[in-house]
N, C-alpha and C positions, 0 to 999 in steps of 0.2 A: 752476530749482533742484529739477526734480523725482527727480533723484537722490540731494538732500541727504534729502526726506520719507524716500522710498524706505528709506535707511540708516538713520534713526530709526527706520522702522516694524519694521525687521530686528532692529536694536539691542533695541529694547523688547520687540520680542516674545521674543526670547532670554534675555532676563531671564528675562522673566513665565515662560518653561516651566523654566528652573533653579530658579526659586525655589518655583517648584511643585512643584519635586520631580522633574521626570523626570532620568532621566540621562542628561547630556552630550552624547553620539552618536547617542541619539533625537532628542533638541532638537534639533542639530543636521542631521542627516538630515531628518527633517521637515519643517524653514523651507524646507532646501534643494529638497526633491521639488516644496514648495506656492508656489516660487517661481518652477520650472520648469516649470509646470502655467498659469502665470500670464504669464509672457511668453508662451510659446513652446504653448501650448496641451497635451495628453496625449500630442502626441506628442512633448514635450519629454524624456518618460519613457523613449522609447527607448534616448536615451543613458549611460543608469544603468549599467547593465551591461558596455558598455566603460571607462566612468570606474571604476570599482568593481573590475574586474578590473587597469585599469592604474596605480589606484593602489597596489596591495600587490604586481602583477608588479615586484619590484624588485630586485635584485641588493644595494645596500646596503642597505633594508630587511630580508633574510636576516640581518644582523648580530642587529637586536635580537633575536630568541629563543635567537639563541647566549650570546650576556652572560647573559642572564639565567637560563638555562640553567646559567653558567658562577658566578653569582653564586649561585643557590638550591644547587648541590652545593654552597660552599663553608660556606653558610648551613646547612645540613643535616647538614652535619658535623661544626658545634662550633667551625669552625675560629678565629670570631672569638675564642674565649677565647684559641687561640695568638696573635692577635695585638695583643689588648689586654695579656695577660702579655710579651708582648717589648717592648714598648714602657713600659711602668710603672719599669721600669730606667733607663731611659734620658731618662726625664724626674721622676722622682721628685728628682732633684737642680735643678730649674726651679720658677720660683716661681709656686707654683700646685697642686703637683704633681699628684694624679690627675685634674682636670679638665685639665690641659694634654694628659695618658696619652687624654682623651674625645676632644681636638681633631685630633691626630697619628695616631689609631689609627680614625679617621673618615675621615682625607686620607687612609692607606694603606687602607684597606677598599674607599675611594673608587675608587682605583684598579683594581680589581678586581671592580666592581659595576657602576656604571654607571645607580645607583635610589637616590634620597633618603632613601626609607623603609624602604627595605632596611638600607642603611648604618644609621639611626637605631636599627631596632631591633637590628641584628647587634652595636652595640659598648654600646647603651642596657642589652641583655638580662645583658651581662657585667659593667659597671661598675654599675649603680645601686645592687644589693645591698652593693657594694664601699663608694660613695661613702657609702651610708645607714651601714653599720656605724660608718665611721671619720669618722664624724660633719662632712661636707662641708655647705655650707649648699644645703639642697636646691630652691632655685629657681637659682639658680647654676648647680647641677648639671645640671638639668633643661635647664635654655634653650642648657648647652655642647653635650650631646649634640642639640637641637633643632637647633642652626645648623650642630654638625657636620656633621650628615648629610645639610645642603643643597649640602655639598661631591659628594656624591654623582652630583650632575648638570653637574657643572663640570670637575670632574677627569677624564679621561679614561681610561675609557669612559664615552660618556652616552648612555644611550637619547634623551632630547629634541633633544642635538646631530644623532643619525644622522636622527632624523625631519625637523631644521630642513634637512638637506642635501637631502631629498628635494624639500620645496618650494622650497628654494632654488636646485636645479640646481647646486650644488656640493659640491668635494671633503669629504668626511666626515672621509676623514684629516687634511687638512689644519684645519679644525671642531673634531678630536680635539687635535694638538698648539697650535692655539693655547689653548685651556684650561689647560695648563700653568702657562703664565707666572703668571695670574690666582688657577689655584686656588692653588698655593703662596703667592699672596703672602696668601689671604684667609685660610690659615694661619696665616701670621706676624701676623696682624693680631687674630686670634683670640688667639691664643695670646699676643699683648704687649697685648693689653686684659687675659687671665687671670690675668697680670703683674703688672700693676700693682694690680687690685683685691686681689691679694693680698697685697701687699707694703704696701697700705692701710688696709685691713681684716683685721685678725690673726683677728677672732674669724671671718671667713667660710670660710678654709681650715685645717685643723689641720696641726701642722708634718709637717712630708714625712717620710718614713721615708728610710733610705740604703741605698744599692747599696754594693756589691761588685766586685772583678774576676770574680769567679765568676757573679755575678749580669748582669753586661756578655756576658759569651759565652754564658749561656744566653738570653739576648734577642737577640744575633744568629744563636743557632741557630733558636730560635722564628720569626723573623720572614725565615731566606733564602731558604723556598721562596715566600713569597712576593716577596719580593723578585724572585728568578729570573722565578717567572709575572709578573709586571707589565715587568722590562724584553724577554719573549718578547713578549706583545703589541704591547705599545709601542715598544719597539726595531723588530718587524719592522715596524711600518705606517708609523716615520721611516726606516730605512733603503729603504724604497722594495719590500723583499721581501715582503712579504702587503698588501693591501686591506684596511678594516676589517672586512669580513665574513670572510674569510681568519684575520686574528689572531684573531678571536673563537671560530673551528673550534679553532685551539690553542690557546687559552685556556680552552676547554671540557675538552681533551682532559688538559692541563696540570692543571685544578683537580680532573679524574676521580683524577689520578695521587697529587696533592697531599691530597685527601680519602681515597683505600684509604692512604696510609701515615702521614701525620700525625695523620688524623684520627677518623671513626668512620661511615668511610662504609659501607653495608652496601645491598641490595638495597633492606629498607623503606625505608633515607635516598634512593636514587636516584629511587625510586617516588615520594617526597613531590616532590622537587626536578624532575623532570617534571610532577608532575602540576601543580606551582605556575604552573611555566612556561608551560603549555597557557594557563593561567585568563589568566595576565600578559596572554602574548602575545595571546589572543582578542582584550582588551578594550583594548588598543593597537591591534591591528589594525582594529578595528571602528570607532574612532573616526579612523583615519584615514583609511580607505575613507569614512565620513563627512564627515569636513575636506575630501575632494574634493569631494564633489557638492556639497557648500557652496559650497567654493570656486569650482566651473562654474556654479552658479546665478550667485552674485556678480557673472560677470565676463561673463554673459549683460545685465544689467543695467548695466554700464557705470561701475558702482560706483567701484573702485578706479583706473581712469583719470581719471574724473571727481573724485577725490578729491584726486588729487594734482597736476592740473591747480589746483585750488581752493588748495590749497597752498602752491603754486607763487604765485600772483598774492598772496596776503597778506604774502608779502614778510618770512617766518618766518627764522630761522637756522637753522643746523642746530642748535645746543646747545637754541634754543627747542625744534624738533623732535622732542627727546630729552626733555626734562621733560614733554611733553605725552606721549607714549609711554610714560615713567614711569609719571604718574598715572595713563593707563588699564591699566596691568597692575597698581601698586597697590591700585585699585576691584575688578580683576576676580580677583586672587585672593584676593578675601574669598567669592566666591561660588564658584571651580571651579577644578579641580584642573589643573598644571603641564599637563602635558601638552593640555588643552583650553583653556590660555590662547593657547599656541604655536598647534596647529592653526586655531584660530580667526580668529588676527590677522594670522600671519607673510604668508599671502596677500593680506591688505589693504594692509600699510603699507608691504611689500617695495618696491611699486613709488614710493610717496613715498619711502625712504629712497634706494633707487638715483639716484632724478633730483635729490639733495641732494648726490651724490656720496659717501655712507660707505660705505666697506668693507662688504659681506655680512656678511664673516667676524667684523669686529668688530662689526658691529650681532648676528649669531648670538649673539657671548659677550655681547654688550651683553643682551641678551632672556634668559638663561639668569641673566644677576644678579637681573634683575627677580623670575622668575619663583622666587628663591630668596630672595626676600623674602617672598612671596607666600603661603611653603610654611610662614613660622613667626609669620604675620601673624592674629590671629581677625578672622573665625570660622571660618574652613573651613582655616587653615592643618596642613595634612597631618601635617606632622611635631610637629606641637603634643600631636594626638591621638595618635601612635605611642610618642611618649614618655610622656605622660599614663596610657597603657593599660599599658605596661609600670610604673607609681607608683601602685600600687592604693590606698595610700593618703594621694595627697598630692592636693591640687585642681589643675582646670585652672588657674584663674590663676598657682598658683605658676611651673606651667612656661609661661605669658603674660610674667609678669612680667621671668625668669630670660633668656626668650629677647628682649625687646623692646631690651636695649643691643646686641645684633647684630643687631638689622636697620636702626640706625644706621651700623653698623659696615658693612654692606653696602654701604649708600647712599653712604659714604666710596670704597669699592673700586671704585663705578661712578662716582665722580667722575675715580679714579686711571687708571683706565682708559682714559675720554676725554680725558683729559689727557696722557694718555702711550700711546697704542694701542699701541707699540712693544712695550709688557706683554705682546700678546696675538696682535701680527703679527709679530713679532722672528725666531721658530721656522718657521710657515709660510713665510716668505720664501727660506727655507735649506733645505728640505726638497727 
């Protein structure tokens, strides 16, 4: 069992450098170098720089700086006030009304993004002044926009989907449309919890204001170019005509065109929304060039065979499988952020989920729920702080409190999900 130590001694030490402080890809990279250094002696160092080089050499990794690219123009241009005003009509008659306008105008932003904290602040920065004035109950408020913008990573585009396909050796498109099924439903599920506490609690929502016919077609004006750019990407990657790095070049090009006319794109907006991109993409890239030499260390060691051989003999189910997998993304995003949950584990547990026989694709969206709990869970949940920073004057806990009945609600979707995979494999099957 001296692979079980081994994995302890790796475990704890990854702690101990997160919680000290370093950052993620350092920790990371580190264990990895002094673990290679350790079997394999200093000449184990040689291989850094082929791993290193072939993990960012990648064709569907070119996707992620195009979304985000594609998501900071449209960031930069204001555009989400058009799409939180198009949608305000059109749920303003739902009960709930402008927290329902925080859940729907998060799913389409979603679309279009492909970044949790993106999404959170782009519809958080529009409505909060909105909900404050017309006196919405503001931990409600707070934790709608919180979980909203966990849709972010779900809805298609998601940067953590394109990264899970890299280590997974699988299709990104097909990663992309099963998301679908899922994010829509974790919509409607959102949105009929927003329902009902309104329909329960009179004093937490104040009554809706009403629309118009007039007001109906200037919300489907507002909202068709984006509309148009969401089914060019995603139209082209299910019809078979672009790659997802392909839709993401039109999708960039799309959101250039959609930011100089709708919006207020000008040479400084283009300048910030580059220059944001650079920072993104570095520090995505970094850490995944990192998650490899992790990952080579790992499997130099023997690790993840040995793991799942062990597995394999305890005579586990698969559903056990999945609540233990659960709980450690649970634990682990109290301490580090989405994307370093993924890199970190997807290499470990791929090979016990495969010899249990589930889907990739649905353990992909299965890890993408998790890791969307993770985002609005204390203390390091992400979107907790993005929302919190945009409420200068409300406390963390309020937006703790507001968001902790969705991440019930989560754990519901990841029930629906194993129960019916059909949610999430129904589209790729047909593709």
């Amino acid at each position: 069992m001296i692979w079980s130590i081994e994995l302890v001694v790796i475990s704890s030490s990854l702690l101990i450098l997160l919680f000290a402080g370093m950052w993620a890809p350092f920790a990371i990279g580190a264990l990895g170098a002094i673990f290679l250094i350790l079997k394999m002696g200093p000449s184990g160092l040689k291989a850094l720089g082929l791993i290193s080089w072939g993990s960012v050499n990648s064709f569907p990794l070119a996707a992620v700086p195009l979304f985000i690219l594609m998501a900071e123009i449209l960031l930069k241009s204001g555009l989400a006030d058009r799409v939180y005003r198009g949608i305000t009509p059109l749920a303003s008659r739902l009960s709930g009304g402008l927290l329902q306008t925080n859940i729907i105008g998060c799913g389409i932003f979603s679309a279009i993004s492909g970044s949790s904290t993106a999404t959170a602040a782009a519809i958080g920065t529009v409505s909060l002044p909105q909900l404050k004035t017309q006196g919405y109950n503001p931990s409600l408020s707070a934790g709608s926009l919180a979980a909203g913008g966990t849709l972010g990573i779900l809805i298609p585009p998601s940067i953590p989907l394109i990264i899970y396909s890299t280590f997974a050796e699988i299709s990104a498109a097909k990663l992309f449309i099963a998301g679908i099924g899922p994010g829509l439903a974790l919509v409607l599920l959102f949105c009929g919890y927003i329902g009902v506490v309104a329909l329960t609690s009179k004093d937490i929502v104040p009554k809706a204001a009403t629309s118009d016919p007039v007001d109906w077609a200037r919300s489907l004006a507002d909202l068709l170019p984006f509309l148009i750019l969401i089914l060019l990407v995603l139209g082209s990657i299910y019809l078979g005509i672009a790659t997802p790095t392909e839709a993401a070049a039109v999708g960039c090009m799309g959101s250039f065109v959609i930011g100089k006319i709708w919006g207020r794109l000008g040479l400084s907006e283009f300048r910030q929304a580059t220059k944001a991109t650079v920072k993104t993409t570095g520090a995505i890239m970094l850490l995944v060039m990192m998650a490899f030499v992790f990952s080579y260390a790992i499997a130099i060691t023997g690790i993840p065979k040995q793991l799942a051989q062990w597995v394999g003999e305890q005579e586990m189910t698969a559903l056990t499988l999945m609540l233990f997998i659960g709980l450690v993304y649970l634990l682990m995003g109290c301490v580090i952020d989405s994307i370093g949950m993924m890199v970190i584990t997807v290499p470990l547990l791929l090979p016990i989920v495969e010899a249990f026989g589930i889907d990739p694709i649905l353990f992909g969206i299965m890890v993408v729920l998790y890791i969307e709990i993770g985002l609005i869970t204390p203390p390091i949940g992400l979107n907790l702080f993005v929302i919190h920073s945009l409420y200068p004057d409300g406390k963390l806990l309020t937006v703790i409190k507001g968001a902790i009945p969705f991440v019930f609600l989560l754990v519901i979707m990841i029930v629906i999900v194993w129960c019916f995979p059909e949610i999430a494999l129904w589209l790729p099957q047909r593709m």
